[in-house]
LOTI-928625 format. One record per residue: residue number from 0; y, z, x of N, C-alpha, C, O in turn. Coordinates in pm, whole numbers, plus 50000, padded with zeros to 5 digits. Layout:
BEGIN
<NUM; <Y; Z; X>; <Y; Z; X>; <Y; Z; X>; <Y; Z; X>>
...
This chain:
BEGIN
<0; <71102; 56716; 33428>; <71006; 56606; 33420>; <70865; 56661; 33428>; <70849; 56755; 33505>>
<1; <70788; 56627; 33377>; <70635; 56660; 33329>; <70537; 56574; 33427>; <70541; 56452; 33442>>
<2; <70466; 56647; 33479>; <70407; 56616; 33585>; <70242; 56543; 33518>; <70217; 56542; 33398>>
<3; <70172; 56503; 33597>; <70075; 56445; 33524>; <69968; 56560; 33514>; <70000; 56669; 33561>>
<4; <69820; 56545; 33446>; <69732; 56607; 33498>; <69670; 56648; 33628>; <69625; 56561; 33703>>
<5; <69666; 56771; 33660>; <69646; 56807; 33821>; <69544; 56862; 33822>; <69530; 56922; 33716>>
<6; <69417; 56881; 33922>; <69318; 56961; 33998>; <69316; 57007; 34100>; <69320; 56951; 34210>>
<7; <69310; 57106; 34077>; <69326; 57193; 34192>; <69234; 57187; 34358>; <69117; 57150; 34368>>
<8; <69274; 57207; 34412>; <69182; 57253; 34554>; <69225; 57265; 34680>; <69347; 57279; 34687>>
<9; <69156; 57265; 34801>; <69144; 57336; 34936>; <69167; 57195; 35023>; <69078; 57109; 35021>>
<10; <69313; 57173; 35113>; <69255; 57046; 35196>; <69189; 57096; 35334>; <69209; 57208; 35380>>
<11; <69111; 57001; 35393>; <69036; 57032; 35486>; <69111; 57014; 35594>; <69162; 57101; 35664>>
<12; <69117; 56866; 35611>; <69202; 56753; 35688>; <69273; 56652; 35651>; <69248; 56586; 35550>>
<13; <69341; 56637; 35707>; <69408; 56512; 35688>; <69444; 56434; 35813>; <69517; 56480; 35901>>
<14; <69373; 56280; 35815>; <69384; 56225; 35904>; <69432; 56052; 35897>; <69447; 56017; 35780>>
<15; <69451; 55974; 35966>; <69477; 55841; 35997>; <69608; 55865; 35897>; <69613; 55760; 35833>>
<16; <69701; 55937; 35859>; <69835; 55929; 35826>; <69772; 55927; 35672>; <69775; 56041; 35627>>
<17; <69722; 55841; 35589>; <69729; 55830; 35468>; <69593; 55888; 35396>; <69571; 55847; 35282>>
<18; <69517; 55966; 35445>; <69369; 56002; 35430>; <69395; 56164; 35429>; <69463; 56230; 35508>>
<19; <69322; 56207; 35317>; <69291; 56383; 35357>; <69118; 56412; 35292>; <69055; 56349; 35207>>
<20; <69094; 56488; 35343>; <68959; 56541; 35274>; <68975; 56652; 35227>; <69004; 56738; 35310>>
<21; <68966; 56688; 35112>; <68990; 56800; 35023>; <68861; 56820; 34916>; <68804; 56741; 34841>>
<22; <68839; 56980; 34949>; <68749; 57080; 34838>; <68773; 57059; 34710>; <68887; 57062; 34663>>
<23; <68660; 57034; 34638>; <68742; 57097; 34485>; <68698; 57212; 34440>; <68597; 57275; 34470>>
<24; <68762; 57228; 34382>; <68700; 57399; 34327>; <68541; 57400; 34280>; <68458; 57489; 34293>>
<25; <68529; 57270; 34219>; <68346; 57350; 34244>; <68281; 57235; 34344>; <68203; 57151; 34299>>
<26; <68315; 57237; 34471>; <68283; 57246; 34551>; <68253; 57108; 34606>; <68155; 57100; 34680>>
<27; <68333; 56983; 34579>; <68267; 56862; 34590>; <68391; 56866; 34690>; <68486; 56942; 34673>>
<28; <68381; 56783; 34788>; <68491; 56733; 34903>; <68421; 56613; 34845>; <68303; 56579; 34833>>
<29; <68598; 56538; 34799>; <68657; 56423; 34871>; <68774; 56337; 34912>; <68884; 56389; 34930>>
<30; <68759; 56245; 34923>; <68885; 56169; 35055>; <68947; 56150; 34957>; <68902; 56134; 34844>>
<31; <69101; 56151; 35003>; <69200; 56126; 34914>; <69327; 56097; 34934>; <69382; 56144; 35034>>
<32; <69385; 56032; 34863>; <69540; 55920; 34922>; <69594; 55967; 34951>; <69624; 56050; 34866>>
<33; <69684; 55988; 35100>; <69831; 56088; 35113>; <69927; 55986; 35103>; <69944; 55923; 35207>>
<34; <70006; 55947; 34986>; <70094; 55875; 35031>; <70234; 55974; 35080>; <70327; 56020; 35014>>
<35; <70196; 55980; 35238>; <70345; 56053; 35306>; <70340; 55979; 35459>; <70271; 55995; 35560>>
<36; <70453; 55889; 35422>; <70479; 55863; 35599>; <70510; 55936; 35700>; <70490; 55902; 35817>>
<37; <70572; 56067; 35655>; <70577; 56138; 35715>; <70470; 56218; 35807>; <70358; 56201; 35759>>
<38; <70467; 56313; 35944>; <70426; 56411; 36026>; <70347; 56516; 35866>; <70229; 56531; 35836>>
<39; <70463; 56566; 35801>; <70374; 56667; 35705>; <70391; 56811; 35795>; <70331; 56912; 35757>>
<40; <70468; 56814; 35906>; <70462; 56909; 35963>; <70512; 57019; 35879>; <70607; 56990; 35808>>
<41; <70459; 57166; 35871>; <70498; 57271; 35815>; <70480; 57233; 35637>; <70554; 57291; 35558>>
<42; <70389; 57143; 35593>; <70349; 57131; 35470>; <70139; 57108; 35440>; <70073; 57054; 35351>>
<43; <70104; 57184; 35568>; <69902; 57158; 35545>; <69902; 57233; 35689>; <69951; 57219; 35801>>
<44; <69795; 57340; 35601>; <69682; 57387; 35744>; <69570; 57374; 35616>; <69573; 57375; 35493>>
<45; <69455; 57360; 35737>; <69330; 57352; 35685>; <69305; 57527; 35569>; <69331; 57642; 35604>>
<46; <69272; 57501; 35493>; <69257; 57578; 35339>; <69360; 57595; 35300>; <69359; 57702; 35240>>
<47; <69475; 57542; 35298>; <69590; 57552; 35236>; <69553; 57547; 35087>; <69438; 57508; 35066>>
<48; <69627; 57579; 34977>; <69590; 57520; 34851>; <69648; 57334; 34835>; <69723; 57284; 34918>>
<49; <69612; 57281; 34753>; <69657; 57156; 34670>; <69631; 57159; 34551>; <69574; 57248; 34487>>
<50; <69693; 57011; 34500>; <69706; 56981; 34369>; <69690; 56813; 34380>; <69761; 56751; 34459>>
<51; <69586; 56741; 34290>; <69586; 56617; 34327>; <69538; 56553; 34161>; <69492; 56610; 34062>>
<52; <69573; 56416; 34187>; <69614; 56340; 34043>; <69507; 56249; 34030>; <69485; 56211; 34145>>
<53; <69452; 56209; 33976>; <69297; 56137; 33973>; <69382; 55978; 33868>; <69435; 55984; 33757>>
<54; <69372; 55904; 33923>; <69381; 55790; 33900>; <69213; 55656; 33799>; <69116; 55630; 33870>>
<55; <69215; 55614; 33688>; <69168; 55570; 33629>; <69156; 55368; 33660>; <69097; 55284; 33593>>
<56; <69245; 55350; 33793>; <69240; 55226; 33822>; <69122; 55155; 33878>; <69099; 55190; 33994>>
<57; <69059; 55085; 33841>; <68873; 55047; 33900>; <68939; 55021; 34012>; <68898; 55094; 34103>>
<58; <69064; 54916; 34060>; <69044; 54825; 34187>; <69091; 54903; 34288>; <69080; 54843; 34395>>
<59; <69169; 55078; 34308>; <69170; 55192; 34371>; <69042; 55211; 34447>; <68931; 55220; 34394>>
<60; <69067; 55218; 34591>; <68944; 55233; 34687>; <68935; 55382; 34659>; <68826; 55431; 34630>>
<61; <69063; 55469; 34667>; <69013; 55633; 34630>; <69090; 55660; 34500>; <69196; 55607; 34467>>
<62; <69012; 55761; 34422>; <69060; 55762; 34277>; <69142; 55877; 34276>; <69190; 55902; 34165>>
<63; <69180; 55973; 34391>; <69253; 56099; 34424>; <69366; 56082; 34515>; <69380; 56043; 34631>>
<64; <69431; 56122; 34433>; <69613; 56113; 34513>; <69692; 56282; 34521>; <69750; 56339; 34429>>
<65; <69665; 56337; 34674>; <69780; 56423; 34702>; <69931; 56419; 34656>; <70028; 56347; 34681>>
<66; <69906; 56523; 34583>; <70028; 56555; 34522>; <70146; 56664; 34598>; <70255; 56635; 34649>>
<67; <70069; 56818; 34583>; <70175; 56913; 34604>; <70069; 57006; 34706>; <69947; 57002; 34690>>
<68; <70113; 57058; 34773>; <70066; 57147; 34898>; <70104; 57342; 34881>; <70215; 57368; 34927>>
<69; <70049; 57434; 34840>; <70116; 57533; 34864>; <70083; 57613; 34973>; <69969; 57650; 35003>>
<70; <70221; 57647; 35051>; <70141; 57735; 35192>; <70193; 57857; 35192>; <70244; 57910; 35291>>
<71; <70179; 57924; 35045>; <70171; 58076; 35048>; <70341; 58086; 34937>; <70354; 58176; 34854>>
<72; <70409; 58018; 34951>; <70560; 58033; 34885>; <70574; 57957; 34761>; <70665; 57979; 34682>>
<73; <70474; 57860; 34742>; <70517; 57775; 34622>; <70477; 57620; 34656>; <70440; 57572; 34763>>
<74; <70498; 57553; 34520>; <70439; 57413; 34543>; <70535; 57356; 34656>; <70641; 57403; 34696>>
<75; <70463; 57232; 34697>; <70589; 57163; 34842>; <70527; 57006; 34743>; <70413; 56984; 34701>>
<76; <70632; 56936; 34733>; <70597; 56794; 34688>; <70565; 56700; 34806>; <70642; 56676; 34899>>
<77; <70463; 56657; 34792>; <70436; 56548; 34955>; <70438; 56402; 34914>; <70483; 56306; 34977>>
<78; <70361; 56404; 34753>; <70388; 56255; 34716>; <70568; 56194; 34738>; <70665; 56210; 34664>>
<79; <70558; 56132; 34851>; <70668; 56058; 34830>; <70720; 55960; 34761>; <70839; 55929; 34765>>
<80; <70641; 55909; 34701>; <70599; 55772; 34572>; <70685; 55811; 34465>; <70754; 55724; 34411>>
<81; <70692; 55963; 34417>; <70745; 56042; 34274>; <70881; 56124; 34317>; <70937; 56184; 34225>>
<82; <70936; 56134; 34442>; <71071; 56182; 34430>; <71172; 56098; 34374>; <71259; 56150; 34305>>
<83; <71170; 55956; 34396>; <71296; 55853; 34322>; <71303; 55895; 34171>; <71410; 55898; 34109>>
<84; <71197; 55921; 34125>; <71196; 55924; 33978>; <71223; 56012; 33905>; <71265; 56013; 33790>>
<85; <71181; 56139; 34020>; <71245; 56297; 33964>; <71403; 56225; 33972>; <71476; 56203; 33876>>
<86; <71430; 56194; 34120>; <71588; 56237; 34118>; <71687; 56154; 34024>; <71800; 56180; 33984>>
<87; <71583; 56024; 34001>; <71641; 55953; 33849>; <71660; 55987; 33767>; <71762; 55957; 33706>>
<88; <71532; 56105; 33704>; <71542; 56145; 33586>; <71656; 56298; 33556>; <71705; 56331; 33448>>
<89; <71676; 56385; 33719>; <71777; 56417; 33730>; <71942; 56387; 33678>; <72011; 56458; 33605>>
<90; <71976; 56268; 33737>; <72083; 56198; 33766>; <72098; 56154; 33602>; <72211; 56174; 33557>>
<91; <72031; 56113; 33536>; <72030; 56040; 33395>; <72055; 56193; 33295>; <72124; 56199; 33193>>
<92; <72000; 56275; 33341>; <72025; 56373; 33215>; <72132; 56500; 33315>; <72111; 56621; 33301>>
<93; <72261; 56439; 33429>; <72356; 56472; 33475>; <72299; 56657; 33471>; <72353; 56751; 33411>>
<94; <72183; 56658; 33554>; <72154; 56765; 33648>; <72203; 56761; 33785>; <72204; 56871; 33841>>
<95; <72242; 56666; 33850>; <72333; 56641; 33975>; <72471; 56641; 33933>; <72533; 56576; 33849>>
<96; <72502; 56725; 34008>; <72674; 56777; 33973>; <72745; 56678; 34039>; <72852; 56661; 33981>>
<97; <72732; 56601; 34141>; <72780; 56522; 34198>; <72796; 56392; 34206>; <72876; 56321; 34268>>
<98; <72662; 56358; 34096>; <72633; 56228; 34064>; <72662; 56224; 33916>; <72622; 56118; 33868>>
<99; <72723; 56310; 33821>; <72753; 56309; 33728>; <72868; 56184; 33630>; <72977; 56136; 33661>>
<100; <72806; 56172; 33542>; <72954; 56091; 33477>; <72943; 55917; 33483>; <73012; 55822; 33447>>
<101; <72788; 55944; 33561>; <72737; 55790; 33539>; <72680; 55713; 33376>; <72597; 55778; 33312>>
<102; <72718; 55603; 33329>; <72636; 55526; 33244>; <72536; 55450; 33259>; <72446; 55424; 33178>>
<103; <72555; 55409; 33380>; <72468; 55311; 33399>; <72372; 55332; 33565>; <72424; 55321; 33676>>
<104; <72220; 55364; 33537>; <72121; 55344; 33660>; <72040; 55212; 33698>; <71960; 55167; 33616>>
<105; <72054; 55166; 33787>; <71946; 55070; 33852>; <71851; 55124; 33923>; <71897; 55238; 33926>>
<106; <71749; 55131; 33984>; <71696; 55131; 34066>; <71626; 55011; 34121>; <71585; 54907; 34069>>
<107; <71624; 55073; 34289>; <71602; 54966; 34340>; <71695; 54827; 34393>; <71651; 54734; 34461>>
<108; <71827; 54843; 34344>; <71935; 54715; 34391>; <71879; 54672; 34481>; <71819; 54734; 34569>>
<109; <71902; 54495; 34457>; <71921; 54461; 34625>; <72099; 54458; 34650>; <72191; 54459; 34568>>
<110; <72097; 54453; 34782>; <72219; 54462; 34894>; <72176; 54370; 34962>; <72067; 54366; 35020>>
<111; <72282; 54268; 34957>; <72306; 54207; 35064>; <72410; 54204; 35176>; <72521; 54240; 35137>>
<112; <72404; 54176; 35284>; <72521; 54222; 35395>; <72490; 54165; 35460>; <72367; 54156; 35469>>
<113; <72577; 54084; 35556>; <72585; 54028; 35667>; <72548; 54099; 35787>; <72604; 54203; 35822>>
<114; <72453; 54044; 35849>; <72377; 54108; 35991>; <72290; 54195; 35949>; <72252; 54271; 36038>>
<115; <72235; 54214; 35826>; <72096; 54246; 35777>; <72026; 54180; 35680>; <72073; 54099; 35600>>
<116; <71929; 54210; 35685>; <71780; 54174; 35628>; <71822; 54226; 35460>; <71876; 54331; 35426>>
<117; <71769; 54100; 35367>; <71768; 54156; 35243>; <71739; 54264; 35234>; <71663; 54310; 35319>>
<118; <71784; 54339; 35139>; <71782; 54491; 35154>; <71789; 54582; 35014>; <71863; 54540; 34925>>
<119; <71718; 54701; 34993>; <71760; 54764; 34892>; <71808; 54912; 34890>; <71772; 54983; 34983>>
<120; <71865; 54951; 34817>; <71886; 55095; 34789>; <71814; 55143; 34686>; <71773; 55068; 34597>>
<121; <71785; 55308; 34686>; <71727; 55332; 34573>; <71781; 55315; 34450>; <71702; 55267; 34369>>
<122; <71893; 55340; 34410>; <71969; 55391; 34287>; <72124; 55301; 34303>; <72163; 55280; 34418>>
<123; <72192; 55260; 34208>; <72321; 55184; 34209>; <72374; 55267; 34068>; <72316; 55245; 33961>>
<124; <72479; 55355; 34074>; <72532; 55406; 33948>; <72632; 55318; 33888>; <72680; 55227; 33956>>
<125; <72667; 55336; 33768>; <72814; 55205; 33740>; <72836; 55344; 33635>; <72792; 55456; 33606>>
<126; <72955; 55226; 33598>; <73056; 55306; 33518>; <73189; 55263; 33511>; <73253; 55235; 33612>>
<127; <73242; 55254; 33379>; <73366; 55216; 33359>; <73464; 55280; 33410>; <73469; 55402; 33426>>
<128; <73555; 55194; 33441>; <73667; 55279; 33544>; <73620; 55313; 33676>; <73708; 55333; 33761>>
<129; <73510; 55322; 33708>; <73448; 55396; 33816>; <73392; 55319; 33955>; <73309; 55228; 33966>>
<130; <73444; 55367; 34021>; <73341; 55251; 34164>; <73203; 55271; 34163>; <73151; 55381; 34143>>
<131; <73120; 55126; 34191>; <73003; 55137; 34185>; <72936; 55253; 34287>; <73018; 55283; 34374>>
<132; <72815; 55323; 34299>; <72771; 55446; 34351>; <72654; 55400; 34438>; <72558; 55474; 34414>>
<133; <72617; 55294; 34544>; <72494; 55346; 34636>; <72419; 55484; 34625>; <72477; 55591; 34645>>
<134; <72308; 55477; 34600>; <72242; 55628; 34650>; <72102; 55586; 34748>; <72019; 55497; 34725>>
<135; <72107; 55674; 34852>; <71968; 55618; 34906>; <71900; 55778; 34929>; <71955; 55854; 35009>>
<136; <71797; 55813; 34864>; <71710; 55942; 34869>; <71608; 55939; 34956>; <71528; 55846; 34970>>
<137; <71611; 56083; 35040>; <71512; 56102; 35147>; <71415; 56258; 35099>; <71480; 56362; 35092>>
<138; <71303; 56260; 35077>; <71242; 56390; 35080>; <71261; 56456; 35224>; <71254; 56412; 35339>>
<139; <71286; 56574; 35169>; <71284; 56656; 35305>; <71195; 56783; 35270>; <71198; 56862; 35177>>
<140; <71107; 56770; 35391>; <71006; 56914; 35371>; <70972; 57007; 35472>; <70896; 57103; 35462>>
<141; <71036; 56967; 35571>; <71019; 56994; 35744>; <71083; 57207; 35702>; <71192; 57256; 35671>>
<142; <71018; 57234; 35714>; <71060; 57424; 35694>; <71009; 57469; 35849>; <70896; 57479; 35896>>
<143; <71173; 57496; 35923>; <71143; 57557; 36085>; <71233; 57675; 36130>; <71341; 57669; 36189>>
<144; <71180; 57756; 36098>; <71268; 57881; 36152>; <71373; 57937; 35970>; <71485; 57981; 35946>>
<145; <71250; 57900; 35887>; <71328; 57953; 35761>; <71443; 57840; 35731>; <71539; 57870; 35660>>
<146; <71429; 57723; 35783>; <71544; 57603; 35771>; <71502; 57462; 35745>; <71429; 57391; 35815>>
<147; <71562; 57432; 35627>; <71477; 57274; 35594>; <71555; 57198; 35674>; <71676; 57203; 35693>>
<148; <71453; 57108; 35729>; <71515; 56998; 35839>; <71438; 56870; 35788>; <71323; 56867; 35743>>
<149; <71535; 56753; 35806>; <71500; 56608; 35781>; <71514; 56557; 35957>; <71561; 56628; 36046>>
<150; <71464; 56424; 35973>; <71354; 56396; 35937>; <71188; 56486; 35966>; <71214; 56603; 35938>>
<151; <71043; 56478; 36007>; <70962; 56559; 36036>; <70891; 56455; 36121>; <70772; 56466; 36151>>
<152; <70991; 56321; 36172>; <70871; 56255; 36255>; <71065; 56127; 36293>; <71184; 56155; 36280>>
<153; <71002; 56016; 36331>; <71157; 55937; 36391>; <71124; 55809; 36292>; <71023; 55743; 36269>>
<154; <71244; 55808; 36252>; <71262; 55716; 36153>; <71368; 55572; 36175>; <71448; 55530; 36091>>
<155; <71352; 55536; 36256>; <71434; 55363; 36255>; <71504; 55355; 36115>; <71622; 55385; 36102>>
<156; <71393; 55296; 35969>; <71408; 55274; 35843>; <71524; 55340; 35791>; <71614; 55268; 35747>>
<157; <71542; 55500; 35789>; <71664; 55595; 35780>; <71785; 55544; 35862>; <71896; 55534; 35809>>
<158; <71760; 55510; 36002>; <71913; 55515; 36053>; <71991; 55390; 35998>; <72113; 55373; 35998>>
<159; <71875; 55293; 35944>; <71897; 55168; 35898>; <71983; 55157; 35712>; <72059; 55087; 35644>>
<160; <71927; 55243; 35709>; <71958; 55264; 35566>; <72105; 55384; 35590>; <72183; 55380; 35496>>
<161; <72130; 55450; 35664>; <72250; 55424; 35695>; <72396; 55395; 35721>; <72505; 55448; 35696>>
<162; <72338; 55257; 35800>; <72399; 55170; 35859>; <72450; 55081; 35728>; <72567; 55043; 35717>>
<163; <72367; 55058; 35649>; <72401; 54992; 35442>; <72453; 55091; 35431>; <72569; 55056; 35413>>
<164; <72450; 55244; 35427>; <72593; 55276; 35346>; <72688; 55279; 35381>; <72777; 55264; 35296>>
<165; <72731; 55301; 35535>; <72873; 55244; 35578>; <72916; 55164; 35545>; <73033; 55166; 35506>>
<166; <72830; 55041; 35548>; <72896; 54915; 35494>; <72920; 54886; 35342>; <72996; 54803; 35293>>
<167; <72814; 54998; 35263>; <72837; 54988; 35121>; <73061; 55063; 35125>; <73166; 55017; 35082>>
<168; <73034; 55148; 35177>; <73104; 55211; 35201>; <73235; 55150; 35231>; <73336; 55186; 35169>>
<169; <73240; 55049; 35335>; <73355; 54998; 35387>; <73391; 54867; 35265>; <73507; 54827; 35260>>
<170; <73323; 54828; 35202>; <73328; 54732; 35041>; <73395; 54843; 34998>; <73435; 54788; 34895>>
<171; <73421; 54904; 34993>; <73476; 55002; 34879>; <73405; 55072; 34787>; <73463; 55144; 34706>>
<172; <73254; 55057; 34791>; <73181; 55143; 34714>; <73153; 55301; 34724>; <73172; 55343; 34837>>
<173; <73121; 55377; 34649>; <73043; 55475; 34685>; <72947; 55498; 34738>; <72845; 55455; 34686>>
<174; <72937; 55574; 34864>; <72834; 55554; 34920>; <72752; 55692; 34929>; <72828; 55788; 34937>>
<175; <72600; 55730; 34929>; <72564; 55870; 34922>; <72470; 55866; 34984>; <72427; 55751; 34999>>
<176; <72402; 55960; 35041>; <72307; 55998; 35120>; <72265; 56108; 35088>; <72311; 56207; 35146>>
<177; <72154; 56124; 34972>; <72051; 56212; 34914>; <71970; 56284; 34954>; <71862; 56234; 34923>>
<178; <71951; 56400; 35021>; <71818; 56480; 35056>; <71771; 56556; 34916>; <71839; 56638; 34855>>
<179; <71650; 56513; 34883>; <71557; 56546; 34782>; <71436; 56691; 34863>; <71324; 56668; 34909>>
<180; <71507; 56834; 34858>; <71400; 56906; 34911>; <71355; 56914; 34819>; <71400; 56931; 34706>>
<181; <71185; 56896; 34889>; <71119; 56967; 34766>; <70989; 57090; 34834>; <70867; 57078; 34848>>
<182; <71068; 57184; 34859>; <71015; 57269; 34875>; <71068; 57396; 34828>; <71191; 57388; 34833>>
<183; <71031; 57512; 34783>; <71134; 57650; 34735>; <71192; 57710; 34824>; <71301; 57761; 34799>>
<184; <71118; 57724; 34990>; <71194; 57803; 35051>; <71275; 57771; 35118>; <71281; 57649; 35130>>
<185; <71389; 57857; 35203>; <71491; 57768; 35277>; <71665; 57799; 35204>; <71673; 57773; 35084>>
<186; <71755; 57835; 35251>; <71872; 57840; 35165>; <71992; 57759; 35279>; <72113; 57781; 35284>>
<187; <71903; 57649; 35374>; <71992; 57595; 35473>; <71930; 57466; 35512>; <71814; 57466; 35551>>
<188; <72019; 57326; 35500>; <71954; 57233; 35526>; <72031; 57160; 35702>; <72152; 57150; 35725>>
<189; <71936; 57126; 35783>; <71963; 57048; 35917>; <71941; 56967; 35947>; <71851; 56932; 35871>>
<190; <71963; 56863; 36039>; <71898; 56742; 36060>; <71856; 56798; 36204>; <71916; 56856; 36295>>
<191; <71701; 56748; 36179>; <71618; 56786; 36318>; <71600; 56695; 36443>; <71497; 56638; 36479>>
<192; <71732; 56695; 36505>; <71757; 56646; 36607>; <71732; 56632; 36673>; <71786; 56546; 36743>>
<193; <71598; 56720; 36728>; <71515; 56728; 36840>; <71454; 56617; 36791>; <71458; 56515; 36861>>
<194; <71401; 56615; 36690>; <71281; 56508; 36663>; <71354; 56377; 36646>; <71308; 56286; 36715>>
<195; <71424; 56357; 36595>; <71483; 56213; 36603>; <71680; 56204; 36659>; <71774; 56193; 36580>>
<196; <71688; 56209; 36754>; <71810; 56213; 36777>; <71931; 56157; 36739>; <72042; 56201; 36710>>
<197; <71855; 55999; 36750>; <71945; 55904; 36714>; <71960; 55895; 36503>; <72059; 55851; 36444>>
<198; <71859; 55937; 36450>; <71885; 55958; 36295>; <72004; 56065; 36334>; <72107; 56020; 36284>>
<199; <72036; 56201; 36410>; <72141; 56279; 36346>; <72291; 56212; 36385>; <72391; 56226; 36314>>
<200; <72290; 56142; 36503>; <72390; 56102; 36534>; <72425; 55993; 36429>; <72543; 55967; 36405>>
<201; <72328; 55931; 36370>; <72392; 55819; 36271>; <72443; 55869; 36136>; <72518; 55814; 36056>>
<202; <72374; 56000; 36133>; <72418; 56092; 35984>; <72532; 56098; 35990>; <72599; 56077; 35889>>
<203; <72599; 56136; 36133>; <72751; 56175; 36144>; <72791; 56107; 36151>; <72903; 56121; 36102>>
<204; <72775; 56010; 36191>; <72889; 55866; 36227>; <72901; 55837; 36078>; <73017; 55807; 36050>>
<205; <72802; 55835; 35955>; <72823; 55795; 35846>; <72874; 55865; 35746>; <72920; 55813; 35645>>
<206; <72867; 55992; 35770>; <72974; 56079; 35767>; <73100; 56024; 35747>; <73158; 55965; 35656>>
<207; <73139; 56076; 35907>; <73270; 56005; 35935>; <73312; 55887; 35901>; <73419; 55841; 35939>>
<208; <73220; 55819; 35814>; <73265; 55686; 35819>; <73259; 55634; 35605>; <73243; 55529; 35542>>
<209; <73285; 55785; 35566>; <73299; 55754; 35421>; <73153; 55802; 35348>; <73149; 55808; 35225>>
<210; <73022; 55839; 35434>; <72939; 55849; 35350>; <72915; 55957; 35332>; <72887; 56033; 35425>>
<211; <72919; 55998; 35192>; <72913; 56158; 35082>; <72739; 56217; 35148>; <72650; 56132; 35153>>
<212; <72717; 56318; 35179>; <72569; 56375; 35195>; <72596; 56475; 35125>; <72690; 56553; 35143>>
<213; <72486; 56481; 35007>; <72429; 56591; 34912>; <72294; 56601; 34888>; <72219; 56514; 34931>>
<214; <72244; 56717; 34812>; <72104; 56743; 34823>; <72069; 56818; 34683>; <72135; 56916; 34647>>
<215; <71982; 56779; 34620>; <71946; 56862; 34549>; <71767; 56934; 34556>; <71682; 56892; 34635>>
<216; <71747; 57032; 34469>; <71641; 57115; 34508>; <71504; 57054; 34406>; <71485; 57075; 34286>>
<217; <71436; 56987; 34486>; <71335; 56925; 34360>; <71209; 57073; 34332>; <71104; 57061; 34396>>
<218; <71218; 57165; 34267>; <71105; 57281; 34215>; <71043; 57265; 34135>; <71076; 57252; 34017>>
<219; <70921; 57262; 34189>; <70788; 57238; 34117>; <70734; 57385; 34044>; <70698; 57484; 34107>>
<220; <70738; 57376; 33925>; <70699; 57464; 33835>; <70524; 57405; 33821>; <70477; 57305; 33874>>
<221; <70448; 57516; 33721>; <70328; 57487; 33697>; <70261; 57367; 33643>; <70148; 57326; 33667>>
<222; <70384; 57301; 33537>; <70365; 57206; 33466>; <70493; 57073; 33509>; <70472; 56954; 33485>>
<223; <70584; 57109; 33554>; <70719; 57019; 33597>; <70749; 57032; 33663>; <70689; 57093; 33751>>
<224; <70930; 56958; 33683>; <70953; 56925; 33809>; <71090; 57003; 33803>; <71111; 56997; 33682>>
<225; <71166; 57053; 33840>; <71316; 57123; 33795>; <71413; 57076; 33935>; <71387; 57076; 34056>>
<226; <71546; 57033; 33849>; <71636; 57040; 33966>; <71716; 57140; 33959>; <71785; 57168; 33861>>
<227; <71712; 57224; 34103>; <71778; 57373; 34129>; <71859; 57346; 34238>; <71850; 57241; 34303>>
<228; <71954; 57453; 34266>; <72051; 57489; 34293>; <72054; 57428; 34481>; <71966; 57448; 34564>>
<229; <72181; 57355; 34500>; <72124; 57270; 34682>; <72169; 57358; 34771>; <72214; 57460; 34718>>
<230; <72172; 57355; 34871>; <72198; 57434; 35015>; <72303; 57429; 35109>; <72402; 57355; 35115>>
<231; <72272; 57499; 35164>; <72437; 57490; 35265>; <72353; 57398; 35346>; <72233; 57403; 35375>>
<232; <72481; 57283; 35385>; <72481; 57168; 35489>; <72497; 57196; 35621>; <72617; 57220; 35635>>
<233; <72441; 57205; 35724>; <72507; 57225; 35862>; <72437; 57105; 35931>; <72322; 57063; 35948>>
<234; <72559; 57072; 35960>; <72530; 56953; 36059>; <72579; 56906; 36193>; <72603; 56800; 36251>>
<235; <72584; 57082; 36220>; <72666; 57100; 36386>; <72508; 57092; 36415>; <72466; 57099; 36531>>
């Protein structure tokens, strides 16, 4: 997938969660959108490089959107806004070995279920002959000790989402649980338990309870996006 036009530069800071101030190469700092709910931990120190997307919308309070972060190894994707769409455009041209053999993508389904809140998933696969496919995708960028770890901050929303695929799960559907790294380094993925406890314990229970966890490698080339080769799972 083909990435948009990018400019390069230096972030300074990044603050109030969705705000960074970033250099440009000739030399203008300014403020600019992070869309990452995430901590960002182990993806920005001050002069790190970036890459950011300039937006043409008048009613946009900032016209600059953080894109990709490099901290010495390669691009790290932070826009969280653009992983559904890589891993769509993945999944559609059956670069996921696991999600293969689908005809039909939704994004976005709603789910409904008893004892929750209208609800959606990212992705619903179909297919003849085939049980319908839940997918719900998480970026993971957390790099600690040479080891990608999800989440990088505590996530309620995740354990919640979940809790829908068990139950997608116990309907008889397929149920999946997607880690989208997008970072190059790393040949081992964990759930960072320290930081959110109760997300790893719900990973396993959903696990155990019918739901498939796979991952693929979102690599950012100069101009695109590539899906590469996923990681060993440990989830002791």
């Amino acid at each position: 997938m083909e990435l948009p036009t990018l400019t390069n530069g230096k972030i300074i800071s990044r603050y109030k969660r969705f705000l960074a101030d970033v250099e440009l190469s000739s030399g203008e700092v300014v403020t600019v959108h992070c869309p990452n709910t995430g901590a960002m931990t182990s993806c920005w120190e001050p002069g790190a490089a970036v890459q950011l997307s300039a937006s043409t919308n008048p009613k946009r309070k900032l016209n600059w959107t953080l894109e990709r972060v490099d901290m010495g190894q390669g691009w790290i994707g932070v826009n969280t806004n653009r992983v559904n769409k890589f891993v769509g455009d993945f999944i559609v041209n059956g670069e996921i070995e696991a999600l293969s053999g689908y005809s039909g993508l939704k994004a976005e389904p709603v789910y409904l279920a008893e004892g929750f809140d209208k609800s959606r998933f990212d992705f619903l696969l179909t297919a003849k002959g085939r049980r319908d496919c839940y997918v719900e995708v998480k970026n993971a960028t957390l790099l600690k000790d040479g080891i990608i770890q999800f989440p990088d901050a505590v996530t309620t929303r995740g354990s919640k989402h979940l809790s829908l695929l068990v139950h997608a799960a116990h309907q008889g559907h397929r149920s999946v649980m997607l880690f989208a790294v997008s970072r190059p380094e790393g040949g081992i993925f964990k759930v960072a338990k320290e930081i959110d406890p109760a997300y790893y314990q719900s990973l396993l229970d959903a696990r155990d309870k019918g739901v498939e966890v796979i991952m693929v490698r979102v690599f950012h080339t100069k101009t695109v996006v590539e899906a590469r080769e996923s990681l060993l799972i440990d989830l002791h």
